[in-house]
TIRO-2110 file (N, C-alpha, C; in Angstrom, 1 decimal):
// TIRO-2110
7.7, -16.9, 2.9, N, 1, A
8.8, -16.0, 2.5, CA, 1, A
10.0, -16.3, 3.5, C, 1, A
11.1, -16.6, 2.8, N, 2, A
12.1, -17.0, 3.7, CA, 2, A
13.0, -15.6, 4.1, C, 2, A
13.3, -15.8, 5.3, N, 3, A
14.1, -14.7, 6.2, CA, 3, A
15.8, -15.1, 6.0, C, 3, A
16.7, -14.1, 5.4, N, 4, A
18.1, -14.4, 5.6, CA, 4, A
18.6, -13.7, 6.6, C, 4, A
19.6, -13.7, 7.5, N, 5, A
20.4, -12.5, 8.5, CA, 5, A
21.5, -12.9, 8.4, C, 5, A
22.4, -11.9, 8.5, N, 6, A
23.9, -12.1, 7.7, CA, 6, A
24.5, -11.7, 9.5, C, 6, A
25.4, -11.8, 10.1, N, 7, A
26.0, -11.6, 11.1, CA, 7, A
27.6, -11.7, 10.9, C, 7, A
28.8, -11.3, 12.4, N, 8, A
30.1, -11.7, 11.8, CA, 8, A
31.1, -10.5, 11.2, C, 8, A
30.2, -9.5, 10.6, N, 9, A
31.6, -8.6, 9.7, CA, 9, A
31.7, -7.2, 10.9, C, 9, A
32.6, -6.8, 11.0, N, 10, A
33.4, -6.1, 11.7, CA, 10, A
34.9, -5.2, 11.0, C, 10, A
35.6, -5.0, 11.9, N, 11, A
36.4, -3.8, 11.0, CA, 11, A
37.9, -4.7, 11.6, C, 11, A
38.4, -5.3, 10.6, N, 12, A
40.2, -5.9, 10.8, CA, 12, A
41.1, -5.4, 10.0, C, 12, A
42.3, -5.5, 10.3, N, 13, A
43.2, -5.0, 9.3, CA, 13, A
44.1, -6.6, 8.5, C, 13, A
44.4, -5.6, 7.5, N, 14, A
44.9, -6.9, 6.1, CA, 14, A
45.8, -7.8, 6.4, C, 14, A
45.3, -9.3, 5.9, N, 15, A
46.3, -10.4, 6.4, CA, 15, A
45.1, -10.6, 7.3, C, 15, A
44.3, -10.5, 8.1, N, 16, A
43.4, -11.4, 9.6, CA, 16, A
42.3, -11.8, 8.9, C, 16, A
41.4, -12.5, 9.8, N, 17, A
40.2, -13.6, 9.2, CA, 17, A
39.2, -12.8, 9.7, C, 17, A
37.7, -13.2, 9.4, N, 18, A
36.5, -13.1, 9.7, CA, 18, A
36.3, -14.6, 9.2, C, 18, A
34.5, -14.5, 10.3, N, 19, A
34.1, -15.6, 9.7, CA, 19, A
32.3, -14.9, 9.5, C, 19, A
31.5, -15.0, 8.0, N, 20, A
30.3, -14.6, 7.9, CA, 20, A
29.5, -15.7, 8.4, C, 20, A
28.1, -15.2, 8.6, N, 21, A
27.0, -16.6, 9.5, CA, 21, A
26.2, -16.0, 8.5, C, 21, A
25.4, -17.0, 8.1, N, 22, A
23.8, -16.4, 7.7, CA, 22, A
23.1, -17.8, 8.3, C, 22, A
21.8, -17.0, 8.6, N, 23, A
20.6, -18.0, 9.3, CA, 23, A
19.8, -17.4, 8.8, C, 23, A
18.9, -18.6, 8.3, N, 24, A
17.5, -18.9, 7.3, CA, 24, A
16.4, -19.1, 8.3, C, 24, A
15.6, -19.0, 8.0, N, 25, A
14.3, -18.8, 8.7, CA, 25, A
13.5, -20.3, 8.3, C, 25, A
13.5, -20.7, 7.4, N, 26, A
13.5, -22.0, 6.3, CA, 26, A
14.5, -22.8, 6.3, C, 26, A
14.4, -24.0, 6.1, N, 27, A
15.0, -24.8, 5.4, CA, 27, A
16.1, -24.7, 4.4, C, 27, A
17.7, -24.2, 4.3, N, 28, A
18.3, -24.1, 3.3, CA, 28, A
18.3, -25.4, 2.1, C, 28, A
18.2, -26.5, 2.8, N, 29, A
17.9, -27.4, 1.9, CA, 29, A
16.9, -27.6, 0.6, C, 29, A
15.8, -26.5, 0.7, N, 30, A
14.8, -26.2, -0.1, CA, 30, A
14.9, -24.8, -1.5, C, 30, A
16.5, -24.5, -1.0, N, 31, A
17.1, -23.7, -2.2, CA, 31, A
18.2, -24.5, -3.3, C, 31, A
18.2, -24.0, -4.5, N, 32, A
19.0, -24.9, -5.1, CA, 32, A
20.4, -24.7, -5.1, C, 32, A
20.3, -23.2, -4.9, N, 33, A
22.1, -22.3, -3.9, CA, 33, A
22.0, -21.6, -3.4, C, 33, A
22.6, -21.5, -2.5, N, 34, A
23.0, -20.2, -1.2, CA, 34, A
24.1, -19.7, -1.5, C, 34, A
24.5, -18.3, -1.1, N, 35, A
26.1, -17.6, -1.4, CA, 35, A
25.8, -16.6, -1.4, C, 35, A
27.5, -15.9, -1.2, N, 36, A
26.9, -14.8, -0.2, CA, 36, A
27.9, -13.6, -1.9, C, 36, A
27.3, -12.4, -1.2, N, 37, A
27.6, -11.5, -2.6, CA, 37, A
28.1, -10.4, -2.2, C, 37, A
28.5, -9.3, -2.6, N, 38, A
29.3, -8.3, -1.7, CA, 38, A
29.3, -7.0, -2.7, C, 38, A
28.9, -5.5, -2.2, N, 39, A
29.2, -4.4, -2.6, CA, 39, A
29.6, -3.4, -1.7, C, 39, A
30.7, -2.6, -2.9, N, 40, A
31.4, -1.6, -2.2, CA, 40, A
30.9, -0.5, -2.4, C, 40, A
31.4, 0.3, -1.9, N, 41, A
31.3, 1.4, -1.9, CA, 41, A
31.0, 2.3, -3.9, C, 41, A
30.1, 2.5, -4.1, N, 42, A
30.6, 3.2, -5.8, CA, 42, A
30.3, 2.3, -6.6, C, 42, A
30.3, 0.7, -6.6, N, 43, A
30.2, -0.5, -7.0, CA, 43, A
28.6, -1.3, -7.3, C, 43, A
28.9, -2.0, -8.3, N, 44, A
27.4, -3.3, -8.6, CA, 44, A
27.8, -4.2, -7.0, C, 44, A
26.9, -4.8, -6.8, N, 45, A
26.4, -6.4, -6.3, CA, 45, A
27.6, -7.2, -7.0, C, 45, A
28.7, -7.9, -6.5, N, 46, A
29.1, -9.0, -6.8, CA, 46, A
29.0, -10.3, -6.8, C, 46, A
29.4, -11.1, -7.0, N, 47, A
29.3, -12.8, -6.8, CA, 47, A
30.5, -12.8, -6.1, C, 47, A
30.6, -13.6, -4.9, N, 48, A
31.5, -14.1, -4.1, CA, 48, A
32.1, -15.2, -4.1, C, 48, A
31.1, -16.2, -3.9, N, 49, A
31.0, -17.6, -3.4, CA, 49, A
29.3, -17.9, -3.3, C, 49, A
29.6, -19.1, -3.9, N, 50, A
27.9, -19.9, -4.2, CA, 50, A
28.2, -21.5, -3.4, C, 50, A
27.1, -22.3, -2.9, N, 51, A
27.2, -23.4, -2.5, CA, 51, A
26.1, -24.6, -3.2, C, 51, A
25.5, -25.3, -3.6, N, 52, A
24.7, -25.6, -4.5, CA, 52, A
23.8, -26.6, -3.0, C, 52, A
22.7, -27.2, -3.8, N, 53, A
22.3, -27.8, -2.7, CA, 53, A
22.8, -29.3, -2.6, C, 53, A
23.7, -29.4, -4.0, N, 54, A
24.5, -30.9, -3.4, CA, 54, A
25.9, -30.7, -3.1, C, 54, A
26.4, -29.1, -2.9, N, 55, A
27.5, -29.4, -1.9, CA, 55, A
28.8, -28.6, -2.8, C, 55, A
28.1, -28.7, -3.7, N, 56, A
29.5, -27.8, -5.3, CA, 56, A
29.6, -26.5, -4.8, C, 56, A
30.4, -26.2, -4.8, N, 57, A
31.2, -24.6, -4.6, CA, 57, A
31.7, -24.0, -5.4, C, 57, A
31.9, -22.9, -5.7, N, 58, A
32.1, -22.0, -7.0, CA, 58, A
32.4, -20.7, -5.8, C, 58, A
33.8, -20.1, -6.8, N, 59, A
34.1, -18.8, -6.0, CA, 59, A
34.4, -17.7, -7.2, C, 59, A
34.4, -16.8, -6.6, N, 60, A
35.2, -15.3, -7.2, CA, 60, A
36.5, -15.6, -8.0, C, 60, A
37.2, -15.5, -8.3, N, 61, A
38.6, -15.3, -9.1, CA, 61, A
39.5, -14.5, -7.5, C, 61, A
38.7, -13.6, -7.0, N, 62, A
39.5, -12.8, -6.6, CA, 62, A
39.3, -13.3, -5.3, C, 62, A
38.5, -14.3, -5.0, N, 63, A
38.9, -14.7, -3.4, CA, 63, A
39.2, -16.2, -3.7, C, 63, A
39.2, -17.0, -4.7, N, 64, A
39.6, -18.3, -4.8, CA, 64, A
41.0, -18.3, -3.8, C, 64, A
41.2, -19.5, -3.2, N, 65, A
42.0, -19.4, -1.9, CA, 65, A
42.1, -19.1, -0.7, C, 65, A
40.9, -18.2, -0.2, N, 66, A
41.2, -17.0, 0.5, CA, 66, A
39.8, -17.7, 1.5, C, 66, A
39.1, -17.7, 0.7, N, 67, A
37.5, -17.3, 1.4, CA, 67, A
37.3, -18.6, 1.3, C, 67, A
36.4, -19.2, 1.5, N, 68, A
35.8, -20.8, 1.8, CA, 68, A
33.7, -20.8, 2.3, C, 68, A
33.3, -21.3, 1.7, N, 69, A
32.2, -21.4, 1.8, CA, 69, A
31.1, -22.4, 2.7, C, 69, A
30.6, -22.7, 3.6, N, 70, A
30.5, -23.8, 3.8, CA, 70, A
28.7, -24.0, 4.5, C, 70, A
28.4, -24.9, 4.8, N, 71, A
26.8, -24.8, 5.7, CA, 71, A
27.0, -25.6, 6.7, C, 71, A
25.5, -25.3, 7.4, N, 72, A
25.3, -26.7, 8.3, CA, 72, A
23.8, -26.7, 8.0, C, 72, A
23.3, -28.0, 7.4, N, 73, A
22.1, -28.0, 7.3, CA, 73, A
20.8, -27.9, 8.3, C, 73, A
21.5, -28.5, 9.2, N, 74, A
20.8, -28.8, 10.7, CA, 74, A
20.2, -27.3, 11.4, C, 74, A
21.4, -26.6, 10.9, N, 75, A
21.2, -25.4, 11.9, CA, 75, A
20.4, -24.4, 10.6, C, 75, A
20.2, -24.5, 9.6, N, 76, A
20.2, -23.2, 8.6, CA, 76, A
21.1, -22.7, 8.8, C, 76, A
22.2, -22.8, 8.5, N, 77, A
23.2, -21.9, 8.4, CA, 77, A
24.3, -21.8, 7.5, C, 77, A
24.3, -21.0, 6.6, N, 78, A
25.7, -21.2, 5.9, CA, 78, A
26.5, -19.9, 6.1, C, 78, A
27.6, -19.9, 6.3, N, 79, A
29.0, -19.8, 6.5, CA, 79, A
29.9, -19.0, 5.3, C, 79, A
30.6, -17.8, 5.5, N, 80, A
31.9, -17.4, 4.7, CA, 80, A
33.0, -17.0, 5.2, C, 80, A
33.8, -18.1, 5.1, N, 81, A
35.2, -17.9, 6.0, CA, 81, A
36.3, -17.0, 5.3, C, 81, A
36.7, -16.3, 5.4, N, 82, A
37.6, -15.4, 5.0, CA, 82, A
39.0, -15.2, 5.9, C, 82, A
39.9, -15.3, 5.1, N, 83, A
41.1, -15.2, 5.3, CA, 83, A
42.0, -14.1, 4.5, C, 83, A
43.2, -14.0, 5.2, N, 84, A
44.1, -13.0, 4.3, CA, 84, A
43.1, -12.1, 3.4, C, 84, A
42.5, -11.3, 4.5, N, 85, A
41.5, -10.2, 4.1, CA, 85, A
42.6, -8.9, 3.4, C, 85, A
41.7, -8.3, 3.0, N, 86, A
42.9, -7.4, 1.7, CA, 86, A
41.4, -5.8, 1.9, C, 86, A
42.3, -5.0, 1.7, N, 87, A
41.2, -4.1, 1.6, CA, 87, A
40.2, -3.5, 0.7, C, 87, A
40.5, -4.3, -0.3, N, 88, A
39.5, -4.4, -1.5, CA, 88, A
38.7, -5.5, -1.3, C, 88, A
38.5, -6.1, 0.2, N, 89, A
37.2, -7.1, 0.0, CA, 89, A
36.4, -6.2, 1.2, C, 89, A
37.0, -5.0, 1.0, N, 90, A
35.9, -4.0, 2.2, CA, 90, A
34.7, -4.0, 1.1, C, 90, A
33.2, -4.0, 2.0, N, 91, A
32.0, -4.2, 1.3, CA, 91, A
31.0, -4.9, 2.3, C, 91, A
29.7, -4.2, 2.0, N, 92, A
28.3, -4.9, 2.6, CA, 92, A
28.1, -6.4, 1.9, C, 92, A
28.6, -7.3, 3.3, N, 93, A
28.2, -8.7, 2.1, CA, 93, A
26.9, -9.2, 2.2, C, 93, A
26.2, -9.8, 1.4, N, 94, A
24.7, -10.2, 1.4, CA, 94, A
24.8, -11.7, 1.2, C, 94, A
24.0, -12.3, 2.1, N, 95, A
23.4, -13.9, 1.5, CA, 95, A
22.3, -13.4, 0.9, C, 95, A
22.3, -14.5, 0.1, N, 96, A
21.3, -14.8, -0.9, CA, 96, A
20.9, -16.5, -0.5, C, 96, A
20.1, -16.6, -1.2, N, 97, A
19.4, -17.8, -1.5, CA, 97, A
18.3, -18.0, -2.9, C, 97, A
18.8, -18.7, -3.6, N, 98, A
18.2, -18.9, -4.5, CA, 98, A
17.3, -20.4, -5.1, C, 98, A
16.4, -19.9, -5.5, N, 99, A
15.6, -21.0, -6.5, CA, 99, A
15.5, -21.1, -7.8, C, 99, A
15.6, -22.2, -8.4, N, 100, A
16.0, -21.8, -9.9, CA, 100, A
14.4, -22.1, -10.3, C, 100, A
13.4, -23.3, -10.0, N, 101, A
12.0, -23.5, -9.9, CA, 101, A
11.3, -21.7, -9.9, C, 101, A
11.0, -20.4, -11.0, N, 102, A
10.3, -19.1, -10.3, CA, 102, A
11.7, -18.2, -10.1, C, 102, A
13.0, -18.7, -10.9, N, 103, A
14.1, -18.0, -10.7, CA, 103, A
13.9, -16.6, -9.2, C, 103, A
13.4, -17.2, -8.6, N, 104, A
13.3, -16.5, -7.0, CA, 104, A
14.6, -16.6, -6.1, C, 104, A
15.1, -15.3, -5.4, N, 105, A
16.2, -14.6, -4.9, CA, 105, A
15.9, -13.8, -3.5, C, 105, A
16.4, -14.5, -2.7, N, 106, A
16.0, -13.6, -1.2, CA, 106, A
17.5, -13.3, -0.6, C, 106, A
17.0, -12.4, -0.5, N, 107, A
18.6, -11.4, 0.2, CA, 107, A
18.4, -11.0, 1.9, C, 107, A
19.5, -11.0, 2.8, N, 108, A
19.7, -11.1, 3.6, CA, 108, A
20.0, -8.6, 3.7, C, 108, A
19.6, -8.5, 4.9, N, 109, A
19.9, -7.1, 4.9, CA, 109, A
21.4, -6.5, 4.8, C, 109, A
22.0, -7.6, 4.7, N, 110, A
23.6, -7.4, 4.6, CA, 110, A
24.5, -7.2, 6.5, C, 110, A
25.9, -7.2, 6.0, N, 111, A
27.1, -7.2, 7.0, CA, 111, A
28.0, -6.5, 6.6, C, 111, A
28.3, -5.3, 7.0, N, 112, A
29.3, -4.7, 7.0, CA, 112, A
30.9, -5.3, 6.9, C, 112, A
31.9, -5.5, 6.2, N, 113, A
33.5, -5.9, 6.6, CA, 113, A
33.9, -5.0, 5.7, C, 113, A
34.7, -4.3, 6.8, N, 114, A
36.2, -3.6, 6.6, CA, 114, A
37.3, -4.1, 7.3, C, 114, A
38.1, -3.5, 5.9, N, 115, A
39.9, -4.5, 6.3, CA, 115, A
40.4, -3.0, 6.2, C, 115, A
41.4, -2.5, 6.9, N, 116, A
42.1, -1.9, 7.2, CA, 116, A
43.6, -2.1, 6.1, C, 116, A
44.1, -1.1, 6.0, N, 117, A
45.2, -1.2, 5.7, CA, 117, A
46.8, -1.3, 6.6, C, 117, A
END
């Protein structure tokens, strides 16, 4: 059973950056996507940003530009870079990791980011 830990979210105000960490316990290279997902307050589970295991990236509408997705295989670790934070991307973000092989889904206990107004 693979372990996610989300690290990185903290409280900034709108317009500044964060950067999300997740570290896998496992091998990321043994999922077919990693990406991280995000709920607010009152809100479903979103889709953020996905990374595939050959490297495709797929984002939100509402962070296309903004956010950036990225790994390092070596380390287990993939990455959500966030820029020109806005305060509607306040929210607990979660990694995931998924397998499409048992449509199987492991979630990370989440990270807090708040943007300030």
């Amino acid at each position: 059973q693979v372990q996610l830990a989300e690290s990185g979210g903290g409280l900034v105000q709108a317009g500044e950056s964060l950067r999300l960490s997740c570290t896998a316990s496992g091998s990321i290279f043994s999922f077919d996507r990693m990406g991280w997902y995000r709920q607010a307050p009152g809100k479903q589970r979103e889709f953020v940003a996905t990374i595939t295991r050959g490297g495709g990236t797929n984002y939100a509408d509402s962070v296309k530009g903004r956010f950036t997705i990225s790994r390092d295989i070596a380390k287990n670790m993939v990455y959500l870079n966030m820029s020109r934070l806005k305060p509607e991307d306040t929210a607990i973000y979660y990694c995931n990791a998924h397998q499409v092989y048992g449509n199987n889904d492991y979630w990370g206990q989440g990270t807090q980011v708040t943007v300030s107004s």
